[in-house]
Residue, then its C-alpha position, 0 to 999 in steps of 0.5 A: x255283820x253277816x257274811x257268806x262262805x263261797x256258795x252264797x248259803x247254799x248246802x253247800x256254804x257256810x254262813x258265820x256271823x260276827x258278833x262284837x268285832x269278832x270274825x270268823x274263820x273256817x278252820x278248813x274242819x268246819x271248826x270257827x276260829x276267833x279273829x278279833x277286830x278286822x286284820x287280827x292285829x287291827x291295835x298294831x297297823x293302827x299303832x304303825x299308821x299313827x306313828x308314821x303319820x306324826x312323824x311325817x306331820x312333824x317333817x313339814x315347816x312348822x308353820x304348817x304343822x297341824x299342832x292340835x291334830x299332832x297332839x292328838x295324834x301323840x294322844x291316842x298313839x302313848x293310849x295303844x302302846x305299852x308305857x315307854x314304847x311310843x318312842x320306839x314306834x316312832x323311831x321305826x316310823x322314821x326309819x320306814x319314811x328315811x331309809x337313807x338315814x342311818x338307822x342307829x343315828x334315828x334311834x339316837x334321836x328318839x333316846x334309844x340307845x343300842x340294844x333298845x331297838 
């Protein structure tokens, strides 16, 4: 991918080019700074999202609970996190989608006592 600074390659633009998933940006001293991925914490917004949405899956009736997808889901959410932070994303996921439930009761909940949230 290759992208153009404001004035379109222009002496007075600059163009970068983004190898492997890597951007970059311009240091303000003309300097490239390495970005990795898209947002520069692309693992963790990923993490959140997939937190969140099991989560919200696992609020619907079971009857209509995509359990395969779930499974996946827990799957590629226990790959992102470090070993024994999955529970701890997904009481903080539900903490985000119930803010009017007590956040220690949650913490609870998912196993985690005070002082490890």
């Amino acid at each position: 991918m290759v992208w153009v600074s404001p004035g379109g390659g222009s002496p007075g633009g600059v163009v970068r080019q983004a190898v492997r998933g890597e951007r970059q940006q311009d240091d303000g001293e003309g300097g490239p700074l390495p970005k990795k991925g898209i947002t520069g914490h692309d693992e963790w917004v990923v993490t959140e999202a997939l937190a969140t949405a099991l989560v919200a899956l696992e609020q619907l009736p079971p009857k209509h609970q995509p359990r395969a997808h779930m499974d996946d889901i827990r799957k590629l959410l226990a790959a992102g996190c470090q070993p024994g932070a999955m529970t701890l994303h997904l009481a903080q996921a539900k903490c985000r989608l119930f803010p009017e439930q007590d956040p220690l009761t949650i913490y609870r909940e998912y196993g985690l006592e005070d002082g490890q949230g």
